[in-house]
N, C-alpha and C positions, 0 to 999 in steps of 0.2 A: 504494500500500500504506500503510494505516494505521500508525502508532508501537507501534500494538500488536500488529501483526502480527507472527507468525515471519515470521522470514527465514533465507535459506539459506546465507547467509555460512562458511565455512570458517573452523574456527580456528584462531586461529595456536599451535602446540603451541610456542615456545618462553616461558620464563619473562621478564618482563620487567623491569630495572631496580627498579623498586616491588617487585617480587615475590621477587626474592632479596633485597632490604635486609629485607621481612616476614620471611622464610625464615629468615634470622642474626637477627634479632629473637627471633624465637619457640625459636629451637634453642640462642641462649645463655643465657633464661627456662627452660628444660627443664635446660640442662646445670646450673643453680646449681640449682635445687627438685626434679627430679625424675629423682633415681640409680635403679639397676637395685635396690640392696640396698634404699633404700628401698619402693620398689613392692612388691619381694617379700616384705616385711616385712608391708603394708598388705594381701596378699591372704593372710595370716596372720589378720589382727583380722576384727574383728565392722564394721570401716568402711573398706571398700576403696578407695569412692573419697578421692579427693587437695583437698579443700574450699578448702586453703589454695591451690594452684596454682590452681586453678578462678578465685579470688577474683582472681590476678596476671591471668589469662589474659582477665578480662571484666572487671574494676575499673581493674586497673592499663593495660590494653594494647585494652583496647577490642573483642577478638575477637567476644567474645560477639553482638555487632550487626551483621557484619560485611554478613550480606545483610538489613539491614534500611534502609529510605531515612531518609536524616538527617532529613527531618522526622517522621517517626515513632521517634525516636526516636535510630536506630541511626547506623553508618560508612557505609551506601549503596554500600559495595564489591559486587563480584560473585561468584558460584561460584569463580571463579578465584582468587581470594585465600582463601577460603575451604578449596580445595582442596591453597593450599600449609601451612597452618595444619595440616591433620588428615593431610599427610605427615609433619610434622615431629610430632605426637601420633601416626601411627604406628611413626613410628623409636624413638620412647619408652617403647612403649606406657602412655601417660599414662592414669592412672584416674583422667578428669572426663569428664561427658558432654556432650563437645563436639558430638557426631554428632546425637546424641539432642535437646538442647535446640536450640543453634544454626542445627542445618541441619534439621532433621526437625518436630520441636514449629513453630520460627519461619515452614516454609514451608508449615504447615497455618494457619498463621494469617493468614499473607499473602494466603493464597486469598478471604480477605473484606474487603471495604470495612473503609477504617482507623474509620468512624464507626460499623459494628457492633462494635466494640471497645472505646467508650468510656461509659464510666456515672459517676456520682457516686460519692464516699466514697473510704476513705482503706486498702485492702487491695489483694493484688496480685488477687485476685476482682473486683475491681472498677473498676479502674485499667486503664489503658493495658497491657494484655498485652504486646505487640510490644519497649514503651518496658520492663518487668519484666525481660522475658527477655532486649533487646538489651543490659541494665546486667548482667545476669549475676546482679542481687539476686533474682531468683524463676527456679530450675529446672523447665523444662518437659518434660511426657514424653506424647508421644501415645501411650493407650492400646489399640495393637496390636501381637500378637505379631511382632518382633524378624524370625521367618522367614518373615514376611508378602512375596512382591516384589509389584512396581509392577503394576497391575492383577488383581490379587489376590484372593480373597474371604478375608473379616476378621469374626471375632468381632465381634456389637455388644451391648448390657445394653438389658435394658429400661427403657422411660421409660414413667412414671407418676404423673397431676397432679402432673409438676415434681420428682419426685424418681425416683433411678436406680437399677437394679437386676439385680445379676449379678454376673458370676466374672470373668477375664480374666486370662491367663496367659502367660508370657514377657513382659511387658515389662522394656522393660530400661533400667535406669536410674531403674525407679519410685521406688526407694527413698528416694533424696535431690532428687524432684521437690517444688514447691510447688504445681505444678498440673497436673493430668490434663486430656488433650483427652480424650473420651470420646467415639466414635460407639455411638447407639443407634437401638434398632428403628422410630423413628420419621422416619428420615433424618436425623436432627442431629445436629453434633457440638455437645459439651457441654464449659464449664471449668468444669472439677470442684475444688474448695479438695481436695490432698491430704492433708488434714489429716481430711476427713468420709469416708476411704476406709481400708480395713485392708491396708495391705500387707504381704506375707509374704514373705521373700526364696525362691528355689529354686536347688536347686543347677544352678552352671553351670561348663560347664570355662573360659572366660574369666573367670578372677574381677579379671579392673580393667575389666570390665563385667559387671556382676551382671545377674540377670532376677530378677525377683517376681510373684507373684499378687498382684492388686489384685482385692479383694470389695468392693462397692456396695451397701450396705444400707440403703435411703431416703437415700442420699446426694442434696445438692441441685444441680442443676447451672445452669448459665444458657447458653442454647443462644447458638451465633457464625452457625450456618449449615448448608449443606447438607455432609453428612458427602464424598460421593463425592470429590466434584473435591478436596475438599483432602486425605482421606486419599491420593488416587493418585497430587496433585502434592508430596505430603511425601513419600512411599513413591520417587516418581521420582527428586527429588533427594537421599535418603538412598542409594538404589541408585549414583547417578553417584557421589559424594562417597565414598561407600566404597571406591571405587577407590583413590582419592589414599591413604586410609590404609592400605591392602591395598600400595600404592606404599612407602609408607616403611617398612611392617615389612620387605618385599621387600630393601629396599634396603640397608637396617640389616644385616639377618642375612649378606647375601651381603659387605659392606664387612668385614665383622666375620669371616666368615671367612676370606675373602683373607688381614687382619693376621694373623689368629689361625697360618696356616697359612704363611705367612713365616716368625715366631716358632721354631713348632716344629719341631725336629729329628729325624732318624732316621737312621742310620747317617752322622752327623754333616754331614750336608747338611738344608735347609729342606725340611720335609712336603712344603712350595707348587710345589719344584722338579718332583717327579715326576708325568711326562705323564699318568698315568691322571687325576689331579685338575686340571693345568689344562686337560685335555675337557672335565670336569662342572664348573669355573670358567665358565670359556669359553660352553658353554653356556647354564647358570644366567645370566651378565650377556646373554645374547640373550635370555633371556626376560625377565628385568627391563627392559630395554629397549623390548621391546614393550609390556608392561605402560604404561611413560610414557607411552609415544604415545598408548595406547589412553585411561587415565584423563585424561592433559593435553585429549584432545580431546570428553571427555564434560563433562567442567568447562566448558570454552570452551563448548560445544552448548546448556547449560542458562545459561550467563552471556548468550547472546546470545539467548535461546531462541531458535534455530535448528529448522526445522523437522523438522532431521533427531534430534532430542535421544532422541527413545524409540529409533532405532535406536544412537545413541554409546553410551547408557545400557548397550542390552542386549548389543553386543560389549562394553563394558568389564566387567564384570560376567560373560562370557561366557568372559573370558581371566582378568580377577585372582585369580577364587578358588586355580586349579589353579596359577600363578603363584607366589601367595603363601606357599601349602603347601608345595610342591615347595623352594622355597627354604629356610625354616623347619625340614623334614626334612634337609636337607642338611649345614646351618649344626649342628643337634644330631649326624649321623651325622661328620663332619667335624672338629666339637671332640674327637671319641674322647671319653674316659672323663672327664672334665670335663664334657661338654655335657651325660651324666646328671646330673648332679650339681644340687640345689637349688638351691646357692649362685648358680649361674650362669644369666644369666639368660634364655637360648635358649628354656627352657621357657616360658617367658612370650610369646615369639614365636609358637611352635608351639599354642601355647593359642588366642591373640587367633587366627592365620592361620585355624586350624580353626573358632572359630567364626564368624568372619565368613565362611567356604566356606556356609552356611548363611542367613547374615543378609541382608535384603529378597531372597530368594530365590537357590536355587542355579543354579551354574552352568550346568546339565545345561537346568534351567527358562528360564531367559534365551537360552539356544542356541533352545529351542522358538518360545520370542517370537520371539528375529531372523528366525525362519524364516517366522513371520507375516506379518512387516514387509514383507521384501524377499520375501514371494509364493515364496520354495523352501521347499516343503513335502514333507516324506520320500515316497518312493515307496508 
């Protein structure tokens, strides 16, 4: 078997020494920049995401590159590091587009020889794409709708002598991208300067991840390659990796209700004491649990590309959404007359849970896939 072959190796679902010192890394950088008032403050304004953290998170700490090979640029780390990164961005629900650029944008670009990526001149148009995106100084955003999943059919713009043309909607994160992947009608994808595109923000219930329409009106682009294989291997590994985040809101909401429900009193004993709620405690951490195994081992699948990756992909993605929600529902139903409340910041959970129930495809849809996979196909 060739070095470039899958293989079928098993991964190992626990975290390993590197991966909790990342872990405490990344989650004492969240505890000092990025509080629950501040966030909800910031999906208040006109610029939700977090620029300054962004900047720690790929300036200061290197994530940004993290699946990109040190000679191209980046940390040459794997999915797995990757995916303890965007647990700890979900426990936060951090507004920077880690998903978006880092894992999604970087591994449509990967899909092409590092020497179709390199030209003369001094913009990130023109520059070492991979080297932009893994410094974190040029935000990338592949231009396909958000509830796109993995093998999918995808909006493309028209291409015409060299300039692009068309509408495109849901992306997410376009807002504060400097460069657009664009697939169009001609099988290429396209890096598009975000700067030659009109973007319009649209409302979305996640607002510390916004979507926009991006219009193309003789916009120029400069073709990387064949659209397919890298939209479906960006779309693959944003589907696994959204696990791990769909993990940490999970994990957040249910940790946070436990305290929350110790704390409070009722006929002068703890909320937390009475058995009706430690059932649906109890319960709630069996499903978070499963959750781990299932995202820990879709990471692992795509770190080692394992040949079994599209079937990790589509049970993890198959379990987190109903996971994530269910927990998020709970955490608000549970805080009583506080979890309604603005101030606090459950709703932010329950926002992000919900719309990523939706994002690179639903759950419902990835259940149909597995059925593909492994050959059980409904009666």
């Amino acid at each position: 078997m060739s070095p470039e072959s899958p293989v079928s190796t098993q991964p190992d679902l626990l975290y390993t020494e590197e991966e909790e010192a990342l872990r405490a890394a990344v989650r004492d950088l969240l505890t000092d920049h990025c509080d629950a008032a501040g966030v909800i403050v910031r999906t208040e304004s006109d610029a939700p995401h977090d620029l300054e953290l962004w900047k720690a998170l790929s300036d200061g700490m290197g994530l940004a590159g993290l699946l990109v090979p040190e000679a191209q640029g980046g940390q040459g780390a794997t999915h797995r590091e990757a995916a303890v990164v965007l647990e700890e961005l979900g426990r936060a629900v951090a507004p920077v587009p880690y998903l978006t650029s880092a894992v999604v944008a970087t591994e449509a670009l990967l899909a092409f020889p590092h020497s179709r990526l390199r030209s003369s001149g001094g913009t990130p148009m023109t520059d070492d794409l991979l080297a932009e995106l893994a410094s974190g100084r040029t935000i990338g955003a592949l231009a396909v709708a958000l509830n796109v999943a993995p093998g999918g059919t995808y909006k493309v713009v028209r291409h015409d002598n060299g300039a692009l043309h068309g509408e495109l909607t849901g992306i997410a994160d376009a807002a504060v991208a400097g460069v657009l992947l664009v697939p169009a009608d001609d099988g290429g994808l396209y890096a598009v300067d975000a700067s030659a595109a009109t973007v319009t923000p649209q409302v979305s219930l996640d607002l510390t991840r916004p979507l926009a329409k991006v219009v193309l009106d003789g916009a120029p682009g400069r073709l990387l390659g064949d659209a397919e294989p890298a939209v479906q291997r960006a779309l693959r590994a944003g589907a696994g990796l959204l696990a791990s985040e769909q993990l940490g809101l999970a994990d957040w909401t249910l940790t946070e209700t436990v305290r929350y429900l110790k704390e409070r009193k009722q006929f002068n004993r703890p909320v937390g004491g009475f058995q009706a709620l430690k059932h649906r405690l109890a319960q709630l951490w069996l499903e978070v649990a499963g959750l781990r195994a299932a995202a820990r081992n879709a990471a692992g699948a795509l770190a080692v590309g394992s040949d079994d990756t599209d079937v990790a992909v589509a049970v993890a993605q198959a379990y987190a959404a109903p996971v994530a929600v269910h927990a998020a529902e709970e955490a608000l139903q549970l805080h009583g007359g506080i979890g309604m409340t603005w101030e606090h910041p459950v709703h932010l959970y329950l926002k992000r849970a919900k719309a990523d129930s939706i994002a690179y495809g639903t759950a419902g849809g990835h259940r149909e896939a597995l059925a593909e996979l492994v050959d059980l196909r409904a009666p």
